[in-house]
NULOVO-883075 format. One record per residue (C-alpha): x, y, z; residue number from 1. Coordinates in pm, 1 decimal, padded with zeros to 6 digits, m for minus. Layout:
N
NODE | X | Y | Z | NUM
...
***
This chain:
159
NODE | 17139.5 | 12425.8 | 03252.4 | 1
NODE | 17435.2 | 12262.4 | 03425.5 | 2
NODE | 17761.1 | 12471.9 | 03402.7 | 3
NODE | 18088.3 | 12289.7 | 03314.3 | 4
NODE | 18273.8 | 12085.6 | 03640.7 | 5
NODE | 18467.7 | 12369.1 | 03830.9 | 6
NODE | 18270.0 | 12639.0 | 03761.7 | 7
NODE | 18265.5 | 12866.4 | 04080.3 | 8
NODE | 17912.5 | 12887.8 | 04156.7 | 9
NODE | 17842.6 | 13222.6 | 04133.9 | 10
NODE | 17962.7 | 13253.9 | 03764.1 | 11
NODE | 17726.3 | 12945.5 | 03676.5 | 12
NODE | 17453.9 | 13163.7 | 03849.6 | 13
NODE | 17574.7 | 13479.6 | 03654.4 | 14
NODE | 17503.5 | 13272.7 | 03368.1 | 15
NODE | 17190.7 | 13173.0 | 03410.0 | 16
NODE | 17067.4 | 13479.3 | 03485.9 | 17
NODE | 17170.7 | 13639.8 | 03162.8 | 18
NODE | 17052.9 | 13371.6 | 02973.4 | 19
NODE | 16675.9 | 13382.2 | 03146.9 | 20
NODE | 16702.7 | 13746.5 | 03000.8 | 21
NODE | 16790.9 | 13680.2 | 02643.5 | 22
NODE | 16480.3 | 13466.0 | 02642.0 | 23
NODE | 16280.0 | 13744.5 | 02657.2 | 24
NODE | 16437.9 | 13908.0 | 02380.5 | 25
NODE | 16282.4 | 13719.5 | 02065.5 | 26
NODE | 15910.3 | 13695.3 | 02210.3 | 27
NODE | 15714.2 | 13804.5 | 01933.3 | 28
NODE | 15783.3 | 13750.0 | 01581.0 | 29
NODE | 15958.8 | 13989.2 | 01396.8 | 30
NODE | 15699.3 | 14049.4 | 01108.3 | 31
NODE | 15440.1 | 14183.7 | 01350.8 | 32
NODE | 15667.7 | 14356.4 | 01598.7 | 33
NODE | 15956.1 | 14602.7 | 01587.5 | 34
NODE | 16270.9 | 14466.0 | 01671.7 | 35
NODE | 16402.8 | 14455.4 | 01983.8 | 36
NODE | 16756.9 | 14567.9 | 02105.2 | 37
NODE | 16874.7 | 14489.1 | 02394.6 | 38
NODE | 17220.5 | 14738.2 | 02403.3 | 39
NODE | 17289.9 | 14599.9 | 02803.9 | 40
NODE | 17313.1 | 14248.2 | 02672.4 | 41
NODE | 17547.6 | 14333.6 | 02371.5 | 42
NODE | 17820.4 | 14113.7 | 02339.3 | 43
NODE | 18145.1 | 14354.4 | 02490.5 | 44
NODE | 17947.0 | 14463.3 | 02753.3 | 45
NODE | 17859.7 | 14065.4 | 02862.6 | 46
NODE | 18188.5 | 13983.8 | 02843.9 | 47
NODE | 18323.1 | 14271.7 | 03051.6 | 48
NODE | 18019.7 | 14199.4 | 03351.5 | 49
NODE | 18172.7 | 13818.5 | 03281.9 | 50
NODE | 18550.0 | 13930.6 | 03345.1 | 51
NODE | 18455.2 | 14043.7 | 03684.9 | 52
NODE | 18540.6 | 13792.4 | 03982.1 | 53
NODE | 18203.9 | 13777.1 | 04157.4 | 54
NODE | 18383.6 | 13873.4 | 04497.9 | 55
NODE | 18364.6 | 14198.6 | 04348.5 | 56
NODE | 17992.7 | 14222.3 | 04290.8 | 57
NODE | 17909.8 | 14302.1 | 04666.4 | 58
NODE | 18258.9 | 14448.3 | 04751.8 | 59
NODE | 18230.1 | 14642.6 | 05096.9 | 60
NODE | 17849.0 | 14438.7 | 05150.8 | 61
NODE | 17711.8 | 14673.3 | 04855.7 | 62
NODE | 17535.5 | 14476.9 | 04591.7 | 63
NODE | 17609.6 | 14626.8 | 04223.1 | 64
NODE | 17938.5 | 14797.6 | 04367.9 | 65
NODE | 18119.5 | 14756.3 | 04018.5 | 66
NODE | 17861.6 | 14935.0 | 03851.2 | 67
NODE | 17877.4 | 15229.8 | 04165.5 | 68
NODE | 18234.6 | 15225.9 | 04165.4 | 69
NODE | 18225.5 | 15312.1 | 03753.1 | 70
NODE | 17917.0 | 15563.4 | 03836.7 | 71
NODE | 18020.0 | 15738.4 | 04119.3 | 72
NODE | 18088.6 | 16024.2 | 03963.0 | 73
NODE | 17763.6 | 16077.6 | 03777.8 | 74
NODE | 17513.4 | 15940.9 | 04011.8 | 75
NODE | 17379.2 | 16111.4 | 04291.6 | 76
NODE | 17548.6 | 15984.3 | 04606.1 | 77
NODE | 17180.6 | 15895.9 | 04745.5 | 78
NODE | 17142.9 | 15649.2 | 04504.4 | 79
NODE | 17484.8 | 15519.8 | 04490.7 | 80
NODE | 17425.8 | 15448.6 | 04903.2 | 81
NODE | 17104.7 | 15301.2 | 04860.2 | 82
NODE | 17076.0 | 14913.9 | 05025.3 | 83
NODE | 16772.4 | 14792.9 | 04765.0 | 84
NODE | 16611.4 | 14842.0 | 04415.0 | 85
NODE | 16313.3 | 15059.2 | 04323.5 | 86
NODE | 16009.6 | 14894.8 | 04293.0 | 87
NODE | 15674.4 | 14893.6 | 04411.0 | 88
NODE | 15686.7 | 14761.9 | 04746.4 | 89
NODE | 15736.7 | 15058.5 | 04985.0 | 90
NODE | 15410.5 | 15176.8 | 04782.3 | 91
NODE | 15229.6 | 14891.7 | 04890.1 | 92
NODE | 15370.4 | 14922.7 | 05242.1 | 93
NODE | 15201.2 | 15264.1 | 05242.1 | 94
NODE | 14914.4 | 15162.5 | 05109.4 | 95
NODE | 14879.1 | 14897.6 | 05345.6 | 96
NODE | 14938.4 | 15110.6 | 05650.0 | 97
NODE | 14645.0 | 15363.5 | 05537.8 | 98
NODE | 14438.3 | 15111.1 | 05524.6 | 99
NODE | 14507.6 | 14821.0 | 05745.2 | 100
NODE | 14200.8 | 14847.6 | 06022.3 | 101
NODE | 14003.4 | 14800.2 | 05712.4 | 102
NODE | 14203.3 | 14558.2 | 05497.4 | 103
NODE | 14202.5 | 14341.4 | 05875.7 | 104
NODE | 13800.9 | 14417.1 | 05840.8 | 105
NODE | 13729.9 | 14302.1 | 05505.3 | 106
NODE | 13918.5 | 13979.9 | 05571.0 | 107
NODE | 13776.0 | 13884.9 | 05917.6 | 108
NODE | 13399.5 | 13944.4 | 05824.1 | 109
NODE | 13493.0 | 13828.2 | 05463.2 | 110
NODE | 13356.3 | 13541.7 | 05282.3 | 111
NODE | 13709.4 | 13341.8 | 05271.6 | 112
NODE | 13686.2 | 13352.8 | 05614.7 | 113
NODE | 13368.8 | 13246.3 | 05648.0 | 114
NODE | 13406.0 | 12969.2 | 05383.4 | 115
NODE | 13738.8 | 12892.0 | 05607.0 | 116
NODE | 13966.1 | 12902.0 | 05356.6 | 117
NODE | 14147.4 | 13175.3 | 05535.6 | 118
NODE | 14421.1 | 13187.6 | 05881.9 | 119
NODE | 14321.3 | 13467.7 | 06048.5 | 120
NODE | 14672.6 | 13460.4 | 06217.9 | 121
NODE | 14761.8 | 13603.9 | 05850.6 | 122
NODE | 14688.4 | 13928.4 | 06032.3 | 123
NODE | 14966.8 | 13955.4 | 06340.1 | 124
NODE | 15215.1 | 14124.8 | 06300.8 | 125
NODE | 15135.9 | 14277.1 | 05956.0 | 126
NODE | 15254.2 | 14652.7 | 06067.8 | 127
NODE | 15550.5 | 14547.9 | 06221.3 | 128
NODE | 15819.4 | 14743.6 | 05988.4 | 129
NODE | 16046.6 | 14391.2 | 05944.8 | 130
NODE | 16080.7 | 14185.1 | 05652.8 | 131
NODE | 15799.9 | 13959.7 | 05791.7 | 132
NODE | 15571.6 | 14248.1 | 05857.4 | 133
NODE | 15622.8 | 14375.7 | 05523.8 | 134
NODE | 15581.1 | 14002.2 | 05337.7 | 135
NODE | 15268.2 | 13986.9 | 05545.8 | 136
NODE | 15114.1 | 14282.2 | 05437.7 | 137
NODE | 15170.4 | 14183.8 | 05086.5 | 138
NODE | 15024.8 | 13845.8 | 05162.2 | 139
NODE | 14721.4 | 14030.0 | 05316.3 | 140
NODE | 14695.3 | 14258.6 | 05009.7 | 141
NODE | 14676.0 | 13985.8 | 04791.2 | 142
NODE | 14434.6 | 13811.5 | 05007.8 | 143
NODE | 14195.7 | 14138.6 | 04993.0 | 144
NODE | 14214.7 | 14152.8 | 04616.4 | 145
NODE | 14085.6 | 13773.2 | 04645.3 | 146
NODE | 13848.5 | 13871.0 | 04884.5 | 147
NODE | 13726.3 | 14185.8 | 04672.2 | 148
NODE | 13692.3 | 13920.2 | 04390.5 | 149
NODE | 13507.2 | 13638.8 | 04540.3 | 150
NODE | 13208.8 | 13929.2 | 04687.9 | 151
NODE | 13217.2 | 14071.3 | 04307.0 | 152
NODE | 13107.9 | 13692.9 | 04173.0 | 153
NODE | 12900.0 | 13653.9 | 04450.0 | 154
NODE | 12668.2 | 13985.2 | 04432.7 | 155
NODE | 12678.2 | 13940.7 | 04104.5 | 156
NODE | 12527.7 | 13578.1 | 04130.9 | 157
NODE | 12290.1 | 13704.5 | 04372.0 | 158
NODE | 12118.4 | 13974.2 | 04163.2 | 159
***
C-alpha cells in the first residue's frame, strides 16, 4: 500500500496499521458467525486518532500520550506511567528464570543438539535482565518446546 507523494511517514504508517486491523474484521462469514463490531475503529473515532500530528503520539518520550493525556483522570497513575504493554512476556521471563538450569539441561543433552541442529551459544547470557537476555530466553523457550516435541515423536517411534 503506497501512501500518496508527501505523506509524512508516520501518517502513511498510521494508515497501514489501521487498515491491517480492519482485515480482521470480516473473517468469517456472516451466516455462520455473529457479527462483529469493532466500536474503536468506528468512523469519528478514526478520524479524530487521524487529526492528531504524530509528534504528539510519544509527546514527553511516552508512547500513547494522547490517549493518557484524555485518561488521566480515570486511570490509575501506575498505568498511565507505565513504559510497555501487557502481555505475556514478563510471564515467560519468570518462567524461564525458575527453570533455566533445567531448560539449559534439556537442550545440551537434547536430541537437537545431538543431531546438531542446535548453537549451544543460544544459552549465554539468557538471565541477563536486558533486552537480549530476555529475547534469548524466549528463543530458548521456544527451542525447549521443539526439543520436548522431537523426544515425544521419538519415544513414541521407539515403543
Amino acid at each position: 500500500m503506497e501512501a500518496p507523494e508527501g505523506t509524512p511517514p508516520g501518517k502513511a504508517a498510521h494508515v497501514r496499521l489501521l487498515a491491517r486491523a480492519h482485515r480482521s474484521i470480516e473473517l468469517y462469514p456472516r451466516r455462520s458467525h455473529p457479527q462483529h463490531v469493532a466500536p474503536l475503529l468506528s468512523q469519528p473515532i478514526v478520524e479524530t486518532c487521524l487529526s492528531i500530528p504524530t509528534w504528539q503520539w510519544i509527546e514527553g518520550g511516552r508512547d500513547r500520550a494522547v490517549a493518557r493525556a484524555a485518561f488521566k483522570s480515570i486511570v490509575p497513575v501506575q498505568l498511565l506511567r507505565r513504559t510497555s504493554k501487557g502481555g505475556p512476556g514478563g510471564f515467560m521471563q519468570r518462567i524461564f528464570q525458575a527453570n533455566a538450569e533445567h531448560a539449559g539441561d534439556l537442550l545440551r543433552t537434547g536430541l537437537l543438539a545431538r543431531a546438531g541442529l542446535l548453537d549451544l551459544r543460544t544459552l549465554e547470557g539468557a538471565s541477563q535482565p536486558t533486552v537480549a537476555g530476555f529475547e534469548k530466553a524466549q528463543r530458548i523457550l521456544a527451542l525447549c518446546a521443539a526439543e520436548s516435541w522431537v523426544r515425544w515423536w521419538t519415544d513414541v517411534r521407539a515403543s
